[in-house]
C-alpha positions as CSV (number, residue, x, y, z in Angstrom):
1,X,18.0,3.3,20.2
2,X,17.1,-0.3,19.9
3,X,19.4,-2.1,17.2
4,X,19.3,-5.8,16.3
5,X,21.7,-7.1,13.8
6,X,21.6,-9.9,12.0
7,X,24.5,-11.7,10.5
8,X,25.5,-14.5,7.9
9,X,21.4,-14.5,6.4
10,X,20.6,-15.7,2.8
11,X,19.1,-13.4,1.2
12,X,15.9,-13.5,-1.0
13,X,14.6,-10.5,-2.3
14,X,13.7,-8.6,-5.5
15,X,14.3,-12.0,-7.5
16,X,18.4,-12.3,-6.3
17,X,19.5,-14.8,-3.6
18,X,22.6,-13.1,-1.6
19,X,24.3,-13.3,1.2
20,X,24.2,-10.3,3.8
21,X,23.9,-8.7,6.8
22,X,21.4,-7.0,7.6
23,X,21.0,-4.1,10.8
24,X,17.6,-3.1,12.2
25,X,17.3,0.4,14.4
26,X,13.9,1.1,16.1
27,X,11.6,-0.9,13.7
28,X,13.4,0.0,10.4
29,X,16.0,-1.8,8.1
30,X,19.0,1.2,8.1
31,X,21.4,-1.0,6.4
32,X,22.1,-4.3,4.2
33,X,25.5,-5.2,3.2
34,X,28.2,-7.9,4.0
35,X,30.4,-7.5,7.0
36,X,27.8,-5.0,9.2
37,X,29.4,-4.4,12.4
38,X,27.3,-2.2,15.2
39,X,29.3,-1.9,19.0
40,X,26.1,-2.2,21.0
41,X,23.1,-4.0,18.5
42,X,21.4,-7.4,19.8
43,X,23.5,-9.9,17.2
44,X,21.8,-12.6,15.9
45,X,23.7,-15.3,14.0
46,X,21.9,-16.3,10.8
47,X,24.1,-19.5,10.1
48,X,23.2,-19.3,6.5
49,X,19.4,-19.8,6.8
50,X,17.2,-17.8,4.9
51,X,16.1,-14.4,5.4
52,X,12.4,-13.4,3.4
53,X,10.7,-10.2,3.7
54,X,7.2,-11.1,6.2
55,X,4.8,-12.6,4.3
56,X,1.4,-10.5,3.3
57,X,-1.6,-12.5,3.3
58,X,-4.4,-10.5,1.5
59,X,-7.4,-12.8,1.9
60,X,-8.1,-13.8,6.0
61,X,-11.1,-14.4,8.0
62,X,-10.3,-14.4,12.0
63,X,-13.9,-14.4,13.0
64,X,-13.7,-11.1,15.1
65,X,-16.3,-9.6,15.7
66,X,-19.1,-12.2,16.3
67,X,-17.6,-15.7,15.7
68,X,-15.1,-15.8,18.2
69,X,-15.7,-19.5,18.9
70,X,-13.9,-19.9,15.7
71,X,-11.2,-17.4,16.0
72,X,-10.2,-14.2,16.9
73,X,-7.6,-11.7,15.9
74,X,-5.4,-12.9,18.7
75,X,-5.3,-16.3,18.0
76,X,-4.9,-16.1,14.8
77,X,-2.4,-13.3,14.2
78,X,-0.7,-15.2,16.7
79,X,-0.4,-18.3,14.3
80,X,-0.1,-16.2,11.5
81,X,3.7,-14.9,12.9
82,X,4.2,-18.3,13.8
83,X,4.1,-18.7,10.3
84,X,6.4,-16.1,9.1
85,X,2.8,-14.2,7.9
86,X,3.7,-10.5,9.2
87,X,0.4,-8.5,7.7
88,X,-2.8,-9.7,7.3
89,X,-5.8,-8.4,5.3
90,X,-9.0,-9.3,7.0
91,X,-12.1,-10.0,5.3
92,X,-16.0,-8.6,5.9
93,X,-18.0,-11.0,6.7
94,X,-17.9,-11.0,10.4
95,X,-21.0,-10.1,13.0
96,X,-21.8,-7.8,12.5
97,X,-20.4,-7.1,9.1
98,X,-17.9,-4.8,8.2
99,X,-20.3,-2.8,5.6
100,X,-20.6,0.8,7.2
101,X,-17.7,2.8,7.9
102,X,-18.2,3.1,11.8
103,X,-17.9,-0.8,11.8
104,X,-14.6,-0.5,9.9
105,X,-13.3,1.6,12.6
106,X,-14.2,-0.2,15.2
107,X,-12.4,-3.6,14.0
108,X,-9.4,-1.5,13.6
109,X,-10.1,-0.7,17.3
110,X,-10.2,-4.5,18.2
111,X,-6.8,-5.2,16.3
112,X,-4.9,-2.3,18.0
113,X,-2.5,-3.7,20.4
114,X,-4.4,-7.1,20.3
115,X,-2.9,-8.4,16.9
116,X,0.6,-9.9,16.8
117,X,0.9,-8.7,13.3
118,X,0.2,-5.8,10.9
119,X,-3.3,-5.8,10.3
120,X,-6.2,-3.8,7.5
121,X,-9.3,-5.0,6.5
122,X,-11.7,-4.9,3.4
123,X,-14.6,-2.9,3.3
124,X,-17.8,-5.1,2.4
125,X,-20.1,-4.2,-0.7
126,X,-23.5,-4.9,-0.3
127,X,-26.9,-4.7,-2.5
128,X,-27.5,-1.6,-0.6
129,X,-24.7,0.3,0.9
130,X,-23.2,2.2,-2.3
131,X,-24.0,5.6,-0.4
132,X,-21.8,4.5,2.3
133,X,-18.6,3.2,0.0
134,X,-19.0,6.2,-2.2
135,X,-17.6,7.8,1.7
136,X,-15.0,5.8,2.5
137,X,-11.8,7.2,2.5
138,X,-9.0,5.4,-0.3
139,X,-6.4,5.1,2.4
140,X,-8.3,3.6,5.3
141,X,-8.5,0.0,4.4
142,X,-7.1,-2.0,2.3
143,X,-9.8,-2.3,-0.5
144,X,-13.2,-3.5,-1.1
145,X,-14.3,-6.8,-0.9
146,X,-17.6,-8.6,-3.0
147,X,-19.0,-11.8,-3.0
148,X,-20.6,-12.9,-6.1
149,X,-21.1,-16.2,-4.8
150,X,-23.1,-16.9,-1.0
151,X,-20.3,-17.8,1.7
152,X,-20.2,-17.6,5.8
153,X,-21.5,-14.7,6.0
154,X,-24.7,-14.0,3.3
155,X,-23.2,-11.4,1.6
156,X,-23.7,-12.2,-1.7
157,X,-24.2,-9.1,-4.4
158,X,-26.3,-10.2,-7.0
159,X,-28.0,-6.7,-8.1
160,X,-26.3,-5.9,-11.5
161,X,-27.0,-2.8,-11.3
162,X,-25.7,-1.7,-7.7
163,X,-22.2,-4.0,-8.9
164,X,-21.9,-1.7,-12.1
165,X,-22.4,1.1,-9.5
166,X,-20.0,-0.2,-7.3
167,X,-17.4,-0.3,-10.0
168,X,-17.9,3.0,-11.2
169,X,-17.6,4.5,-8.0
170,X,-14.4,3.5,-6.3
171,X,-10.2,3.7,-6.9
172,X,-9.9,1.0,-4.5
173,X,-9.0,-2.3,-5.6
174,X,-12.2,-4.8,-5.8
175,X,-11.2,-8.1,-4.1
176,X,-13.9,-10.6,-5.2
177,X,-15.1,-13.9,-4.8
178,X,-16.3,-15.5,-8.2
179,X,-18.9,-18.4,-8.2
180,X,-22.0,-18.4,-10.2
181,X,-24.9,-18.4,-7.5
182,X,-28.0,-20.1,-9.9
183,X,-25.4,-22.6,-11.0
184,X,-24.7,-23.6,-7.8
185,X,-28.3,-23.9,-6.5
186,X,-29.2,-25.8,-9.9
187,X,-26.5,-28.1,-8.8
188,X,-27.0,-28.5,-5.1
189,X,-31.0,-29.2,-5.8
190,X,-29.9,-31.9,-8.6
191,X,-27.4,-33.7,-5.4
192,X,-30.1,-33.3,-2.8
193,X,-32.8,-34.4,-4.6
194,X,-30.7,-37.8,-4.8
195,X,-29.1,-37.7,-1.2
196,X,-30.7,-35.6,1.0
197,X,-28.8,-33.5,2.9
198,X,-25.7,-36.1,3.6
199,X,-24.4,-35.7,-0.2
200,X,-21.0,-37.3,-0.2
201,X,-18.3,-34.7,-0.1
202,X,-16.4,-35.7,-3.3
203,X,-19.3,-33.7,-5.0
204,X,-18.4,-30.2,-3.6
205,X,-16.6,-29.5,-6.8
206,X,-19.2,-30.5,-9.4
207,X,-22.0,-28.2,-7.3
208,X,-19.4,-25.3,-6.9
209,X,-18.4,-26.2,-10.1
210,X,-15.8,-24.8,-13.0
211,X,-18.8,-23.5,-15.5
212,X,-19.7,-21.6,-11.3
213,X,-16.7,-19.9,-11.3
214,X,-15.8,-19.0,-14.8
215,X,-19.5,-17.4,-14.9
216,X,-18.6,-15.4,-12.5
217,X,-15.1,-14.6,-12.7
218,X,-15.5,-14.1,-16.8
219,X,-18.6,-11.7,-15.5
220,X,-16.5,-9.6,-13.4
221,X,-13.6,-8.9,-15.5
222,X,-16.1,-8.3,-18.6
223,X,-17.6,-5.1,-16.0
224,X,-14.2,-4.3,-15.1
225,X,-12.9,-4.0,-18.2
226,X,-15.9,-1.4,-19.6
227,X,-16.1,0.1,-16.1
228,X,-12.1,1.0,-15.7
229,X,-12.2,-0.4,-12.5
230,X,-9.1,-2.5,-10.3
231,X,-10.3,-5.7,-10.2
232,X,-8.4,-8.2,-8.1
233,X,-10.1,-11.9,-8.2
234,X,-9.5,-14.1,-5.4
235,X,-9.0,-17.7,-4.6
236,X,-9.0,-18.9,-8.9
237,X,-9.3,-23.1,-8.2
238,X,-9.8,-23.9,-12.1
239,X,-7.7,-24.2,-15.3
240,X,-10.3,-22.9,-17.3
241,X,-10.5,-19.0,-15.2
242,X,-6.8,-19.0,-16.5
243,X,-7.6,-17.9,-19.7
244,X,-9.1,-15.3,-18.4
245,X,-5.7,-13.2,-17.1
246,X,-2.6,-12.1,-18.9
247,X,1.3,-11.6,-18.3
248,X,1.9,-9.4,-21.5
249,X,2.4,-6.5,-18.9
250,X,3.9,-6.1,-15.7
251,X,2.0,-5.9,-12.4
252,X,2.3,-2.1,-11.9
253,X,0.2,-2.0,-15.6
254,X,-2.1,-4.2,-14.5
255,X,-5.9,-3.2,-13.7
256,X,-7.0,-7.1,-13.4
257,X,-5.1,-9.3,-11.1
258,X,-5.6,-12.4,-9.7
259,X,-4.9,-14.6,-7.2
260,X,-4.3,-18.7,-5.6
261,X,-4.7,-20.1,-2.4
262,X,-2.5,-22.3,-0.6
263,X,-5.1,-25.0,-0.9
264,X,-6.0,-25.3,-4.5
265,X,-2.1,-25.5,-5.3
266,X,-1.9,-28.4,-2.7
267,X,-5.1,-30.5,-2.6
268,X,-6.8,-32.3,-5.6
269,X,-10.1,-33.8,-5.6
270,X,-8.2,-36.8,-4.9
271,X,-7.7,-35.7,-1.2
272,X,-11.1,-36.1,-0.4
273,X,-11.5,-39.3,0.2
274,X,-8.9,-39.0,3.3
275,X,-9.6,-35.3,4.6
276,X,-13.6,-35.4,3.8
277,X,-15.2,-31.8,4.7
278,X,-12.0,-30.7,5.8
279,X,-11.1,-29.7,2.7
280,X,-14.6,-28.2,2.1
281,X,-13.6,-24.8,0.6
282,X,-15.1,-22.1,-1.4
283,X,-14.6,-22.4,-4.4
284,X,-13.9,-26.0,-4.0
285,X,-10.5,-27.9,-4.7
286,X,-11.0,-29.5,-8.2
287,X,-8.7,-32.1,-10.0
288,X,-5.1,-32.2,-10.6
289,X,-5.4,-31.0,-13.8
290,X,-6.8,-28.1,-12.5
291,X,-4.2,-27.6,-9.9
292,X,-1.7,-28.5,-12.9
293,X,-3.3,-25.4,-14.5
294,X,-2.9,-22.8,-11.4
295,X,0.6,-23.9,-11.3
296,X,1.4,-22.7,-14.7
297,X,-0.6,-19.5,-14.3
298,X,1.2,-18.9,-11.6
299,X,4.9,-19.7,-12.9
300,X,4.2,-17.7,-16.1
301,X,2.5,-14.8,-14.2
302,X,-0.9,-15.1,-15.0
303,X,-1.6,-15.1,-11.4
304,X,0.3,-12.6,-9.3
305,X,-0.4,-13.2,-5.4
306,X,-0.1,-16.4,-3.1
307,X,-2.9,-16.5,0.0
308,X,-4.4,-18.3,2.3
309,X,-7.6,-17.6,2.8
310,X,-7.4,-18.5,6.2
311,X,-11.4,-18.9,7.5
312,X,-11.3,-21.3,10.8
313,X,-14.1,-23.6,11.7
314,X,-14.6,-25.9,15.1
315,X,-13.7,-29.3,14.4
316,X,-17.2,-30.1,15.5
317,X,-18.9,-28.0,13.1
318,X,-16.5,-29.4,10.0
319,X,-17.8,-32.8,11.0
320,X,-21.3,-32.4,10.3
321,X,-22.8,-33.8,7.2
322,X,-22.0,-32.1,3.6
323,X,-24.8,-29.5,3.5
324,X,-24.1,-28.5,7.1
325,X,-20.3,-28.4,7.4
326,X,-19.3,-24.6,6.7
327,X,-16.9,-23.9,4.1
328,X,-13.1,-23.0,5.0
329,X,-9.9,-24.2,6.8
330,X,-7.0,-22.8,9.2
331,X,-4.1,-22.1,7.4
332,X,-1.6,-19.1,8.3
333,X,0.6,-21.3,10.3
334,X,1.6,-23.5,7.2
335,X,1.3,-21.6,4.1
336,X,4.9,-20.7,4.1
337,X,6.1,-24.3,4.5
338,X,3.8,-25.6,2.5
339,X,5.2,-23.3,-0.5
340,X,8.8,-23.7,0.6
341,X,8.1,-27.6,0.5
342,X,7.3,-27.3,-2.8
343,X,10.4,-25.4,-3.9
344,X,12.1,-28.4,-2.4
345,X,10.5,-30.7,-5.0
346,X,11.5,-28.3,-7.9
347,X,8.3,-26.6,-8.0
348,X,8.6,-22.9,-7.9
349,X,11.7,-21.2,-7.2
350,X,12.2,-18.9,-4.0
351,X,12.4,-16.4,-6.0
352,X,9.0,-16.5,-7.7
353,X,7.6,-17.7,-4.3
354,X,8.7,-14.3,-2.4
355,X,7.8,-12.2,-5.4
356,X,4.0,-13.9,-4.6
357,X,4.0,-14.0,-1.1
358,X,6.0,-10.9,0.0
359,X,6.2,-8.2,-3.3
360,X,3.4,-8.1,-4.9
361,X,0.8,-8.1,-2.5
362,X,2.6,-4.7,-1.5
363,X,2.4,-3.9,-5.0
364,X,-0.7,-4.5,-5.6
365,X,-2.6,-2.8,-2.7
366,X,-0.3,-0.2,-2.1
367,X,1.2,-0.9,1.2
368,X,3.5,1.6,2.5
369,X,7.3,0.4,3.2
370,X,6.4,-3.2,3.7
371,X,6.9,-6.5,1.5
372,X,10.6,-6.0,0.7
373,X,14.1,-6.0,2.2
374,X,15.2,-2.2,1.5
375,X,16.8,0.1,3.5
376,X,14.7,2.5,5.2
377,X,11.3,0.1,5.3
378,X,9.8,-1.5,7.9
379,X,11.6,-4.9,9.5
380,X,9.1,-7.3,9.1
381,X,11.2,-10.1,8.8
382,X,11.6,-13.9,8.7
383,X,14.2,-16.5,9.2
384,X,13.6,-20.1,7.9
385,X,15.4,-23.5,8.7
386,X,15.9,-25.5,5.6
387,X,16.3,-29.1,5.8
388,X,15.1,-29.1,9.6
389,X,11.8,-31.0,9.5
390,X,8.7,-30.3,11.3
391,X,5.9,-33.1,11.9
392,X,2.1,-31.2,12.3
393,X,0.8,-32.5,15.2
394,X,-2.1,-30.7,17.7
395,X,0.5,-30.5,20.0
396,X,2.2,-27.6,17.9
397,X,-0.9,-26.4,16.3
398,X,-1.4,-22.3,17.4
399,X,-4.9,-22.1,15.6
400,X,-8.1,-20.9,18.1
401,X,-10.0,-24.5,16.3
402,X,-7.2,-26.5,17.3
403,X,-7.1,-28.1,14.0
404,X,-5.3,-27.8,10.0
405,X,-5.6,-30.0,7.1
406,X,-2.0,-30.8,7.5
407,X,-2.3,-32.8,10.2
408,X,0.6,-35.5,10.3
409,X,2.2,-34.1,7.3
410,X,6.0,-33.4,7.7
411,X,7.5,-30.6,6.3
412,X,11.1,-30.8,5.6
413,X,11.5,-26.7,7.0
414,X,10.4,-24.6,9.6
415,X,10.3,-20.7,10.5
416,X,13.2,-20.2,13.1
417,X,12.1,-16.3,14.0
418,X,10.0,-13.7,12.8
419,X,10.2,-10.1,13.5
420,X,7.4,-7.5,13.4
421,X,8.0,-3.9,13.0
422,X,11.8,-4.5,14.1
423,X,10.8,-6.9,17.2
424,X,11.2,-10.3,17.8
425,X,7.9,-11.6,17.7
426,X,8.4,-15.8,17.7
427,X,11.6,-17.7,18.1
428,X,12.5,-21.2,18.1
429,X,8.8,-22.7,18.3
430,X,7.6,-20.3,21.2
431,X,5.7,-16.7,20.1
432,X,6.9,-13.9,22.7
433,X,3.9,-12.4,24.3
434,X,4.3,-8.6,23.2
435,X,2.4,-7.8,20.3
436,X,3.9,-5.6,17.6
437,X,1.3,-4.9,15.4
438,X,0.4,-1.9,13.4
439,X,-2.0,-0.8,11.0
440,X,-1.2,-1.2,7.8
441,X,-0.8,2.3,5.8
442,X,-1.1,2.8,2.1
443,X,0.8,5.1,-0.8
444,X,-2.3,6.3,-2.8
């Protein structure tokens, strides 16, 4: 038996902070308690640092099959358990697309002992596959994912009448992406017609604008709500969607859900100026105010899951003029530090940060023994270094694009180690060439 036990961690889990040890046997956690002794286990000395559940990101794009120029779900997994991120949800809009069951299959194929963490993906709804979703089987993916506005990709739904379909006809939860599509072409044609096609950037977020996405958000929870449907919105960037979601029940009782990305609660529109496209994102990164009002939301529990949406570009193609630069950014590497920066300046607590990052994503899409530090559940684990800075330079940058918004910002923590599935999958800056990763399996 292969046992690894950690001693002296900090504890976060399940809103408590405690101390404990904690002893891993052949990928499980068999026991938590103070004062764990084992005559043979691998011991690793905590020293006090922190000890999370592995982080589930729900909303990446790593550009396998098709893009691999960009990414690929080596690379990326690869920076995502750099990052403490331990399961990944990947997203549809790949080439080809993941629309038809056989193709949903096949990217599980690519992940299998490629990815460096736990992996599922969404299934795509299109105008014209209803037929093949009606098919697909609750507990082989990790939901179904719509666009209701156009991203990388063209998938855009736009048929009212195949979405009410699509609505009716699955238990899965519906992952979507909200922007108004006619508002956004009204506003791009109004921009172009007075700069071409080089339309300064600081105008993203008044052509992908707030009325965009509370159109399109308010539309899909309306259909959800007279449909019965599980309706989980993505990526929210403005205060006014926030009206739109409740905390008057708990998570478990909720049928819509939202979520925030690690971008909208760090970036304003002021950023542009500096970072330029690379902080073109869809939905776009509006003011502070707006960012003021996704904080709230997600202090009060309005908005129940922290992401990433994680969707690499080249440097090269980021650099091109506004209506040619693609939409998106690398993130998995940072999104933990960037949060536990913030509970540094008083911002959230690590409490309400793990129940985002780590619980409820679990929660919310069902995954089996995974998001939580309980006896008898998977160890995906991490171990973080308060007050032990960490300057983001290329030199330390994991990402295929070789690139991240943070750039030359200094965090003021860093991920010591990160264990997938009860192995040691990155220690001490360096991620250990075996790959640990498993499909992600459901409790439906």
């Amino acid at each position: 038996m292969n046992s690894i036990l950690l001693k002296n961690a900090k504890a976060v889990n399940e809103g408590k902070i405690f101390e404990t040890d904690l002893l891993i046997k052949d990928q499980i956690i068999v026991k938590m308690d103070t004062s764990i002794s084992h005559p043979s286990a691998k011991t690793i000395d905590f020293g006090g640092n922190l000890l999370i559940p592995g982080i589930i990101d729900d909303q990446v794009h790593f550009r396998e099959p098709g893009l691999t120029h960009k990414g690929n779900i080596a690379s990326e997994s690869r920076a995502a358990v750099a990052g403490g991120i331990t399961s990944f949800m990947e997203q549809p809009n790949t080439n080809p697309q993941t629309t038809t069951i056989e193709k949903l299959e096949q990217k599980h194929g690519l992940a299998k002992g490629n990815s460096y963490a736990n992996y599922s993906f969404l299934f795509g709804g299109t105008n014209d596959n209803l037929e093949e979703l009606k098919r697909l089987d609750k507990n082989s993916c990790s939901g179904v994912k719509l666009f209701l506005g156009s991203s990388t990709g063209n998938m855009l739904v736009d048929d009212e009448k195949v979405l009410e379909q699509i609505f009716s006809n699955t238990e899965m939860v519906i992952s979507t992406h909200c922007e108004d599509e006619g508002t956004i072409r009204a506003n791009l044609a109004r921009y172009k017609e007075q700069y071409g096609e080089d339309i300064p950037i600081k105008y993203h977020p008044m052509i992908r604008s707030e009325e965009a996405c509370y159109l399109s958000s308010s539309k899909a929870i309306a259909l959800a709500k007279r449909t019965g449907a599980r309706l989980h919105v993505f990526h929210l960037s403005t205060g006014k969607e926030m009206e739109l979601f409740t905390n008057a029940v708990p998570l478990k009782d909720k049928k819509i859900t939202a979520e925030v990305c690690i971008h909208h609660l760090w970036f304003s529109d002021e950023d542009y100026q500096e970072k330029g496209t690379l902080i073109k994102w869809n939905p776009a990164v509006k003011t502070k105010e707006d960012r003021t009002a996704l904080w709230q939301a997600l202090l009060d529990d309005r908005i129940d899951v922290i992401a990433t949406d994680h969707a690499p570009h080249t440097i090269a193609e980021k650099e091109n003029n506004y209506c040619n630069a693609p939409s998106g950014g690398p993130l998995v590497q940072h999104a933990l530090l960037a949060m536990l920066q913030k509970y540094q300046e008083g911002v959230i607590s690590l409490e309400k940060m793990v129940q985002k990052m780590c619980h409820n994503p679990a929660l919310l899409f069902d995954v089996a023994k995974r998001g939580f530090l309980r006896e008898g559940y998977q160890a995906d684990l991490v171990e973080v270094a308060m007050d032990s800075p960490l300057n983001i330079s290329k030199d330390n940058i994991l990402y295929h694009c070789g690139w991240s918004p943070f750039e030359g910002t200094t965090f003021n923590n860093q991920v010591k180690r990160t264990f997938v599935n009860g192995n040691l999958a990155f220690e001490n800056g360096k991620v250990l060439p075996a790959r640990h990763g498993q499909r992600l399996t459901f409790d439906r």
